[in-house]
N, C-alpha and C positions, 0 to 999 in steps of 0.2 A: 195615550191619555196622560196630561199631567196629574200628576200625587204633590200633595204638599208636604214635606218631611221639615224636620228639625238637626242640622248638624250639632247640636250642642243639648242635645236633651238633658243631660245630667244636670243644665242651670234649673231648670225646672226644679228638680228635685234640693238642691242648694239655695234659692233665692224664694221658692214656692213659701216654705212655711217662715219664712221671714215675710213676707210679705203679707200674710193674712196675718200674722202673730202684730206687724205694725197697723196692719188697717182694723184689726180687733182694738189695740191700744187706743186707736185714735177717737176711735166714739164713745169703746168703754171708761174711758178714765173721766172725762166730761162728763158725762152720763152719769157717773157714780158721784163726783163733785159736785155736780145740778142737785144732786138728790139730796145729800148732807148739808148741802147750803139751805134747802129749803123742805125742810123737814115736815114742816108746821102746815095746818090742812086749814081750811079756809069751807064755812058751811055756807051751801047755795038752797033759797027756798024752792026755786027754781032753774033748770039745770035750760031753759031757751035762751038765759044772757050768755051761758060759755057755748051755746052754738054760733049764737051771731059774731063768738071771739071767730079770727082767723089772724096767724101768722104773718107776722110783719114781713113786706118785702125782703128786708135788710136778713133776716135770718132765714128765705130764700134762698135767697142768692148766696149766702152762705153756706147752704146745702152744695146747691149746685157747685160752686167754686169749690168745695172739698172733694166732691168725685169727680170734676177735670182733674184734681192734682192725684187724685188715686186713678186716673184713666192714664192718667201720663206714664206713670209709673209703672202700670201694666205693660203697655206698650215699649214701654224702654226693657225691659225684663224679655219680652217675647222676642225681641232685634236681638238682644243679648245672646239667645239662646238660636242663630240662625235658621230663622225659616230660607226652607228654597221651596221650588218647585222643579220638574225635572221628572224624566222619564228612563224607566231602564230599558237598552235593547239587547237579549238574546239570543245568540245566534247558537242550532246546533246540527252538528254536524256527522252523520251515523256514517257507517260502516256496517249496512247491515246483511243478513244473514237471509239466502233464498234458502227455502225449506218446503218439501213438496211430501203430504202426509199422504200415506198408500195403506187401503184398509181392504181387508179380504170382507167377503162378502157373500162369499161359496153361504150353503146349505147346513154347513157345520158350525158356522156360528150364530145359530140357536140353542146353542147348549147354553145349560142355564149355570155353570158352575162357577163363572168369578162373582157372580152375586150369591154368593153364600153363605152371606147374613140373614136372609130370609127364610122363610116356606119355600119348599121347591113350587110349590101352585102362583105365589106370588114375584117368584124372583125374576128380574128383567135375563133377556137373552145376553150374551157375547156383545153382538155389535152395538146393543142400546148402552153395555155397560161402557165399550170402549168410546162411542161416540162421546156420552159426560165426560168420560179423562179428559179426552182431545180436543174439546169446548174449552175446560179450561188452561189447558196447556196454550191452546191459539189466544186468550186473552192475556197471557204473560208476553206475548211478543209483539208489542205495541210496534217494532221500527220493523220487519221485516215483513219481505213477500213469504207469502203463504200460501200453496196450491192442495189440491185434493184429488188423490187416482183411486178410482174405484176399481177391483179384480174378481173372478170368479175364474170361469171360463178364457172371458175374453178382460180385456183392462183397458178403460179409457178416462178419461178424464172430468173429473167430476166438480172443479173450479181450476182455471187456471191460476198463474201468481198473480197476487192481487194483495195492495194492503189494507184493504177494504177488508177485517176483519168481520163485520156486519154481513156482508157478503158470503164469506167462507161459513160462518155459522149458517148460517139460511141453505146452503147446498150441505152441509153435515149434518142438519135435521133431516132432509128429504131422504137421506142414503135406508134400502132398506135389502133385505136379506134375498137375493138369487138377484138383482135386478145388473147383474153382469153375469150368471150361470151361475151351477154346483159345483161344480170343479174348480183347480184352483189351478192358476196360470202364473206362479210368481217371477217365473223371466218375464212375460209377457210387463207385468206390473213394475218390475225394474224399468225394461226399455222404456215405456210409457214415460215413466217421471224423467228417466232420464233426458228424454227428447224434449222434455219442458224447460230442464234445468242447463241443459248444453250451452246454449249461446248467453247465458247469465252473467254479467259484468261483477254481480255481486263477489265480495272477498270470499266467500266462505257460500259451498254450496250441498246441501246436505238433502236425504231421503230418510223417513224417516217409516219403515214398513212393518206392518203386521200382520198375524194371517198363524192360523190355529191348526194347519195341514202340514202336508208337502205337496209340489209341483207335481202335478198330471194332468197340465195342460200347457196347449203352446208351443208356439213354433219356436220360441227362444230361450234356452235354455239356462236355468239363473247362475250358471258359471259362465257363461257368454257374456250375459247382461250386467254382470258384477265386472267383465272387464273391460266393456264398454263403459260403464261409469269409471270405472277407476282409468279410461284414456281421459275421460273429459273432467280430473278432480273431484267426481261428486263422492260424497262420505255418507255410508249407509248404517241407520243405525237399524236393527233387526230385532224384531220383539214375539218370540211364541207366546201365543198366550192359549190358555189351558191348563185345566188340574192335571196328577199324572195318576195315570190309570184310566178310570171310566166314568165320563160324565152324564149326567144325566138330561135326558131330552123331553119334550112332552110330545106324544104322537098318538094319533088317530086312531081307532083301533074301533071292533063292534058293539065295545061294552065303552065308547064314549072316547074321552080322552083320558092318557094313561101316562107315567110316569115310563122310561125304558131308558137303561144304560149304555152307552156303546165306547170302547176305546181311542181312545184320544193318541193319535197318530201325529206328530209335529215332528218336522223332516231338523232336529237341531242343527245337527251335522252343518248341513246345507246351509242352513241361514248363519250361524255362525264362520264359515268360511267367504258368504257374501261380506260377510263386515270388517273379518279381518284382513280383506283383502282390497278391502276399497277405505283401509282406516278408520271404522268405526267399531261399533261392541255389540254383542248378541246379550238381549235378556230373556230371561223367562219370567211370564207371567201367570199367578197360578190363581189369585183370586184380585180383587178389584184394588186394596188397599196397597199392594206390590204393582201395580197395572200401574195406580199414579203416583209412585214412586220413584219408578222407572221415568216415566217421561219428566217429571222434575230432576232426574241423576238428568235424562239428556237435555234439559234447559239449561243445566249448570254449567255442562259440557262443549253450549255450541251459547256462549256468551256473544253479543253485537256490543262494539267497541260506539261510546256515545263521544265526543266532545263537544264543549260547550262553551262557552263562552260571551262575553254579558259586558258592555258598558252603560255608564250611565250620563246622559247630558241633563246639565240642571242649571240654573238660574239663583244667584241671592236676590231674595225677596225683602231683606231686612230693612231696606228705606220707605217701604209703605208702612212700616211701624215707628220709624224713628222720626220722619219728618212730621205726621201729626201730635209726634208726642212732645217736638223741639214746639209747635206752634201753639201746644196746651201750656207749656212752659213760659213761651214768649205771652201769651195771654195772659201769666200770672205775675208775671213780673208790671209789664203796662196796669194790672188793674194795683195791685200796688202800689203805684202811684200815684192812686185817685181816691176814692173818699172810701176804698174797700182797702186800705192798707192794713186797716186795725182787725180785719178777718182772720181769724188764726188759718 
């Protein structure tokens, strides 16, 4: 769509207050000399003879012929300061970034300890706290695919890559606690993302996994799967999350539901050697405000290169203002000629 711009805006600002400072001059100075010339007041018995007065044609046209020559002037002032019209086009150009997010989903993470700003009665579970991080984490990566593997037991796929971020939030609301087993399969959930992310043209291909256990489940083992990614380039970034010691859980019991502690078990070791061996970094997360901290250090860290790039086609427009301001001119000059010369 065309826009109408001005190459020369600063006349505006240079020619602007000269030009009300003369079309101020021009009525006020007369105006003030009409007034001292005729000072003197004249009484009417009746004020019906000065309505039947009306304004002689000649000081009409007088009007008029002053604002053609202050129309001119505008108009010469607006060409001065070049209007165009003209369009910009942007072209851009990503290098983006496939990223396939792996959330455990076992039975343990109901523990309630990275929300632990609250009441223990009131605080969200693990996965509710993790899923907000990774909501907004996915809305920072407007150019890139973005997939989801859910793990327990077993690990499958829970959005493939897609950059339908709308998408990926809608299957990250639905994720809920055992709906892949108790157990935890983290080879299984390595191979999983990797098999999505293998055949990926994109420059840069990352996993980015969490999970509050260690592996005791699965047929594939996450020294296996760490090096099966690291055949096919994929870069894993690796996140414990959990307090250390004993978090607290809310469970069943005959006197209602109860508050019960249990040890928080996270296999470091292991997950730190999946990352440093496929090129990425292991964190720990111990409550929620380090949870998305972490995933901001790995936004920083796995940057999509953007370029861009923008012409602009445009048109001068400055003769639809200068031709009717030469023909307000040429009008003044012709009537000059004629029985309106003596018109100031």
């Amino acid at each position: 769509m065309s826009e109408l711009f001005f190459a020369n805006q600063w006349m505006f600002w240079v020619l602007g207050p000269l030009f009300v400072a003369w079309v101020a001059a021009w009525f006020v100075v007369p105006w003030y000399a009409h007034k001292k010339r005729h000072a003197a007041a004249v009484r009417f018995s009746n004020i019906k003879t000065l309505v039947r007065l009306r304004p002689s044609k000649t000081i009409l046209l007088r009007r008029i012929f002053q604002g053609l020559r202050i129309l001119a002037v505008a108009l010469l002032m607006i060409a001065m300061a070049r209007p165009q019209t003209g369009r910009t086009q942007t072209q851009v150009r990503t290098e983006g970034i496939d990223i396939v997010l792996v959330l455990d989903t076992s039975g343990s993470m109901q523990a309630l300890d990275l929300d632990a700003q609250r009441r223990i009665s009131d605080r969200h579970n693990r996965l509710e706290v993790v899923k907000g991080v990774v909501d907004q984490f996915v809305k920072k990566r407007d150019n890139d695919q973005i997939g989801l593997v859910v793990f327990g037991a077993e690990a499958f796929t829970q959005c493939p890559l897609t950059l339908d971020h709308g998408i990926v939030a809608t299957f990250l609301e639905r994720i809920e606690i055992g709906m892949a087993g108790d157990a935890t399969a983290i080879g299984s959930a390595v191979g999983t993302a990797v098999k999505r992310l293998k055949d990926s043209e994109a420059k840069s291909k990352v996993i980015v996994l969490l999970t509050d256990g260690r592996s005791n489940a699965g047929s594939l083992s996450p020294s296996k799967a760490a090096e099966v990614a690291e055949t096919f380039g994929v870069k894993i970034y690796t996140i414990g999350a959990g307090t250390r010691g004993k978090a607290p859980f809310i469970a069943d019991s005959i006197f209602g539901k109860q508050v019960v502690y249990q040890d928080v078990e996270i296999d470091e070791k292991t997950l730190r050697e999946i990352a440093e061996k496929t090129g990425g970094s292991y964190f720990r997360a111990e409550d929620e405000a380090a949870l998305g901290e972490i995933y901001e250090q790995i936004d920083q860290l796995e940057k999509t290169e953007i370029t861009m790039s923008s012409y602009m086609e445009y048109n001068e427009q400055f003769r639809w203002f200068v031709i009717p301001a030469l023909g307000l001119l040429l009008l003044e000059v012709v009537l000059l000629g004629t029985r309106f010369r003596k018109l100031p």
